[in-house]
C-alpha positions as CSV (number, residue, x, y, z in Angstrom):
1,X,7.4,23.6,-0.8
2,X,4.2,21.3,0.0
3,X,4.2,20.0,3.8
4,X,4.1,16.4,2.3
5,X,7.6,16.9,0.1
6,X,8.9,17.8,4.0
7,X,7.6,14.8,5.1
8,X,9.0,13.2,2.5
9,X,12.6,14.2,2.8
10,X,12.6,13.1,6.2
11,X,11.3,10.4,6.5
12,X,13.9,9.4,3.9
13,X,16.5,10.9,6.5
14,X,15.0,9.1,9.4
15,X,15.2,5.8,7.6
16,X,18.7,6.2,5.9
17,X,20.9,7.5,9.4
18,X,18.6,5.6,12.6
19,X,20.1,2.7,12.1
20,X,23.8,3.5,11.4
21,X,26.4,5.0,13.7
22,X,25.7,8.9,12.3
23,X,23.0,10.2,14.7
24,X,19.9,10.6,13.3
25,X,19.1,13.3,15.5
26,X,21.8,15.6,14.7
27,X,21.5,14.7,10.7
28,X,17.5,15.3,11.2
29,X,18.4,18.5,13.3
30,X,20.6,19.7,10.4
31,X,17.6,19.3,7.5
32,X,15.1,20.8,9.7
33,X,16.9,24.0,9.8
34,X,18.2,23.6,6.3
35,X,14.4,23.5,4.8
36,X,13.3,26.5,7.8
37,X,11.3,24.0,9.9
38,X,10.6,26.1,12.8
39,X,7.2,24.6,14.0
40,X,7.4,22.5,16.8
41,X,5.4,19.7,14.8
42,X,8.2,19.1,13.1
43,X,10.3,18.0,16.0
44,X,7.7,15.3,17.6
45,X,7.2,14.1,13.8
46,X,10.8,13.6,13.8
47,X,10.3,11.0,16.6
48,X,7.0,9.3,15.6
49,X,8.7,8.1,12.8
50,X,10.9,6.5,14.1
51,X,8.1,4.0,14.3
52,X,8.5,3.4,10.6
53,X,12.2,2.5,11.3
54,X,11.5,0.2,14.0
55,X,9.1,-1.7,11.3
56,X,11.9,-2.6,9.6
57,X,14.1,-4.5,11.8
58,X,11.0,-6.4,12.8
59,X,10.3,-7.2,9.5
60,X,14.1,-8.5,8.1
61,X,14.5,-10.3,11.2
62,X,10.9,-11.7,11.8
63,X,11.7,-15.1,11.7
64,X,14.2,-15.1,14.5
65,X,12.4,-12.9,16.7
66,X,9.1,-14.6,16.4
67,X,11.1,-17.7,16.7
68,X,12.2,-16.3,19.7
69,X,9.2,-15.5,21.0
70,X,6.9,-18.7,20.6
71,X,9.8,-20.7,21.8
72,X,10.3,-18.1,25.3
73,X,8.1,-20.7,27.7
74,X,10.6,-23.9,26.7
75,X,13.9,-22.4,25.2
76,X,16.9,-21.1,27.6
77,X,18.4,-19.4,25.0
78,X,15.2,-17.2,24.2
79,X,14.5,-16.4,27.5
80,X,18.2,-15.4,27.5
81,X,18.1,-13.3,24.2
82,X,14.5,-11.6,25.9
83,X,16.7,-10.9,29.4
84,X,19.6,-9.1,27.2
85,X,17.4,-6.8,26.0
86,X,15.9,-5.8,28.7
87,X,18.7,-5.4,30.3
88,X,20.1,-3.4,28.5
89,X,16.9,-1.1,27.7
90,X,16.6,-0.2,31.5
91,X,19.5,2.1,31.9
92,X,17.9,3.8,28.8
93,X,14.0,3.9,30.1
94,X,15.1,4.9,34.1
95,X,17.5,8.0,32.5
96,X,15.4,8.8,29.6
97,X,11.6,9.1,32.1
98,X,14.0,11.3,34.3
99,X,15.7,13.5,31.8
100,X,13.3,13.5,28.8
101,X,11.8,17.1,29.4
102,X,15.5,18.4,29.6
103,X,16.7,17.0,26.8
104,X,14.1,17.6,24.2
105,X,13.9,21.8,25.2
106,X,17.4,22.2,26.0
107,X,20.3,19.6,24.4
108,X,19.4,19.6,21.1
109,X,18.7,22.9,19.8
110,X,22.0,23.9,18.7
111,X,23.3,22.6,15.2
112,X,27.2,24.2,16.1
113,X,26.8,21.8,18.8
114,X,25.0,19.1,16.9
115,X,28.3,19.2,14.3
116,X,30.5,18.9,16.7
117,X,29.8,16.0,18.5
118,X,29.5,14.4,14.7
119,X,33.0,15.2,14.1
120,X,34.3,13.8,18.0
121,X,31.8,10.4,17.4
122,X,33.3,10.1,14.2
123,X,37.0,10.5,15.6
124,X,35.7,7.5,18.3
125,X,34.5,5.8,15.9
126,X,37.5,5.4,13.9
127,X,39.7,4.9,16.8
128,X,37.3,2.0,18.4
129,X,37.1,0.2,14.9
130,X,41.4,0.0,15.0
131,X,41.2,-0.5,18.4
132,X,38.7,-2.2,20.2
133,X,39.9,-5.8,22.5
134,X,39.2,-9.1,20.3
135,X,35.6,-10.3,20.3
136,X,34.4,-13.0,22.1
137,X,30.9,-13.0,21.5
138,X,29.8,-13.3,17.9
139,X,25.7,-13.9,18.3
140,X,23.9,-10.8,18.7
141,X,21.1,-13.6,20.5
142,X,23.8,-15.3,23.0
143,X,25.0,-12.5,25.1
144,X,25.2,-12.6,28.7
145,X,23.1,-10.5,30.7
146,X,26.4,-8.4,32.1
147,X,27.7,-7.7,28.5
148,X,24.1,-6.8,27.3
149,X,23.8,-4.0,30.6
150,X,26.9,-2.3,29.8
151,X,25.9,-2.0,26.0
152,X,22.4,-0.4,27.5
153,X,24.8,1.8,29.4
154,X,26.7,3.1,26.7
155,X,23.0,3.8,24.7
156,X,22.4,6.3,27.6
157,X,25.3,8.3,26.0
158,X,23.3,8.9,22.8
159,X,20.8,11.4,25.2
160,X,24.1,13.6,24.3
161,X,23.6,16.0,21.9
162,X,25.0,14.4,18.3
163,X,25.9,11.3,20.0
164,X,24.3,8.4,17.7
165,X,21.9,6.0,20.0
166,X,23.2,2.8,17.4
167,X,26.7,4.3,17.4
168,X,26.8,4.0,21.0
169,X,25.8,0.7,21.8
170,X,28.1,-0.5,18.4
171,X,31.0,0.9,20.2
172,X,30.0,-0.1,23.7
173,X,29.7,-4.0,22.1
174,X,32.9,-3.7,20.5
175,X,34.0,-2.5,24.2
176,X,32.7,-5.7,25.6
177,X,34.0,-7.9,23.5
178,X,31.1,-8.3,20.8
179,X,31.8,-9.0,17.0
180,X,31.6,-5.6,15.0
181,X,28.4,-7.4,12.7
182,X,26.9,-8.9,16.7
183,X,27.2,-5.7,17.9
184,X,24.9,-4.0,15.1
185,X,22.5,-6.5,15.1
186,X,22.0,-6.4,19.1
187,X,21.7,-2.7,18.4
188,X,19.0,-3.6,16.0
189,X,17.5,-5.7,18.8
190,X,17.8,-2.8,21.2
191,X,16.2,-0.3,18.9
192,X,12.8,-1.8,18.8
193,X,11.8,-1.3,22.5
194,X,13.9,2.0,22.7
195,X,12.4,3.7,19.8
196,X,8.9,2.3,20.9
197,X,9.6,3.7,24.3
198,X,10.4,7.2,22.8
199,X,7.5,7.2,20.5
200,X,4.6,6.2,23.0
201,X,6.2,9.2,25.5
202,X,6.3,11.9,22.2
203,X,2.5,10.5,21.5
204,X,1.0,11.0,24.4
205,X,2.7,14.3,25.4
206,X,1.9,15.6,21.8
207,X,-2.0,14.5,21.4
208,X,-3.2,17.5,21.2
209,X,-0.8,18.9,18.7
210,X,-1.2,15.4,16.2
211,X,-4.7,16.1,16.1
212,X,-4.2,18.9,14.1
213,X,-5.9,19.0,10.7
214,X,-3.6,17.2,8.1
215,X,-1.2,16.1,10.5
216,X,-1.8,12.5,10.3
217,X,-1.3,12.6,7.0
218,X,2.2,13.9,7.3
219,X,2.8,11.4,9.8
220,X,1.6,8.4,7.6
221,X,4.0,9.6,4.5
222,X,6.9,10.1,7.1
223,X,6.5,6.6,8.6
224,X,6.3,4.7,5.3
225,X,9.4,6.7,3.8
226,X,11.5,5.9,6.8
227,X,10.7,2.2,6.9
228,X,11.3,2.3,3.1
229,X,14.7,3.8,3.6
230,X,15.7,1.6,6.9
231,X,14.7,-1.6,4.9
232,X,17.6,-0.5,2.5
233,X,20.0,1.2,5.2
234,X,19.7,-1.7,7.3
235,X,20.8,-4.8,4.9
236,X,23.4,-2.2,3.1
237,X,25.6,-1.8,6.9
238,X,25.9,-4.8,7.2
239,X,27.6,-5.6,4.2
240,X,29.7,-2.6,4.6
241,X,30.2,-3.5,8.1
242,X,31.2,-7.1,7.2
243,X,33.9,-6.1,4.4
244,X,35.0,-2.7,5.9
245,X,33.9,-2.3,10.0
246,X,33.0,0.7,10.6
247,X,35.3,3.3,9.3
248,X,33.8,4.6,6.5
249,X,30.9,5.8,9.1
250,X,33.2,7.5,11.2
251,X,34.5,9.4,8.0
252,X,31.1,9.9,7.1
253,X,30.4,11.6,10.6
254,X,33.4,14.1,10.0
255,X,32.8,15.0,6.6
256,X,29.1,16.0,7.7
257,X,29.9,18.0,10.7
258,X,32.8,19.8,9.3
259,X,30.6,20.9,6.4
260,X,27.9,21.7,9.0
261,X,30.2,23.9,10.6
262,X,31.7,25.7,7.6
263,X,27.6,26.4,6.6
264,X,26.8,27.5,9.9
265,X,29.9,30.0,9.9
266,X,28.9,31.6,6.1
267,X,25.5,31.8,8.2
């Protein structure tokens, strides 16, 4: 197949998985070695367009972020909502600057172990959804600064191999007390400077590599794909986290690792 059908397929991925508890890494792992993708291109793609997804949650929630934004020099509550998410990026951005080499050559090169932390986050998952202590905070803009730390703390865990970065921070929210639908939308929130963190490092350490000869085309299809796809993804959790929690991602996360395993055996 063409590069640009690749491209195609996953940037859909990218777009369809970054933004609900099933780690994109591990489901973008999992196609890569599906289609052969052996070129380390395709691994640095897989982050720079991530970019794409990032579009997304700025665009469905423009209005309360620029809101947010303009209103920063007069409004408590904005400074506030800006103060939560830094707090809980830094864990993140000290880790990730320390650990990033590590992580990228070593933890996720193996699909057996890719499938099964899917199937353990998916048992987690199911458990925390039953389980987790009655909110207390239901506005994914209102959190203190302590409860928005420890959510950034729990994102650290999704350096783990298979370990979704938005279902970390969802069950680290529901952890602290934060309303299953808060808790996505703060991961949301938390996406934009993680991912953007993420892609500038990947950028800069892959320059030479992106200026390749039809590489920025590849790039381009992959972003627009995976905004396309998060756009959808995005609106379509929370619907299905407002009527069913999280469950049915859990399940999701089992059924895929399990069937990743059983391929990965007949292999």
């Amino acid at each position: 197949m063409p590069d640009w059908v690749y491209a195609v397929v996953l940037g859909i991925i990218e777009g369809l998985t970054e933004f609900i508890p099933v780690s994109s890494t591990g489901m973008m792992l999992l196609a890569k070695q599906a289609m052969g993708l052996t070129d380390p291109f395709w691994n640095t793609f897989a982050v720079m367009i991530q970019l794409g997804a990032i579009l997304a949650v700025v665009v469905l929630y423009f209005q309360k972020l620029w809101g947010a934004v303009v209103t920063l020099p007069t409004s408590p509550d904005s400074r506030r909502f800006a103060l939560s998410v830094i707090a809980a990026f830094l864990p993140s951005v000290v880790l990730g600057l320390l650990l990033h080499d590590f992580i990228k050559a070593v933890l996720f090169d193996s699909p057996a172990v890719q499938c099964v932390s899917l199937i353990l986050g998916g048992v987690i998952l199911l458990f925390i959804d039953r389980k987790a202590p009655a909110p207390v905070h239901d506005d994914a803009m209102r959190l203190p600064l302590k409860t928005a730390f420890f959510i950034g703390c729990y994102q650290v865990l999704s350096m783990m191999p298979g370990v979704s970065r938005s279902g970390s921070t969802i069950v680290g929210g529901m952890l602290m007390k934060v309303e299953k639908r808060a808790a996505a939308e703060f991961t949301f929130f938390l996406a934009i400077p993680t991912m953007a963190g993420a892609f500038v490092l990947d950028a800069w350490e892959s320059r030479d590599q992106l200026a390749a000869a039809g590489r920025a085309e590849l790039l381009g299809i992959g972003f627009v794909t995976a905004f396309l796809a998060a756009m959808v993804v995005i609106k379509a959790m929370l619907a299905i986290v407002t009527r069913r929690g999280f469950a049915p991602f859990g399940w999701f996360r089992i059924a895929i690792g399990g069937l990743g395993l059983a391929v990965l055996a007949l292999t």
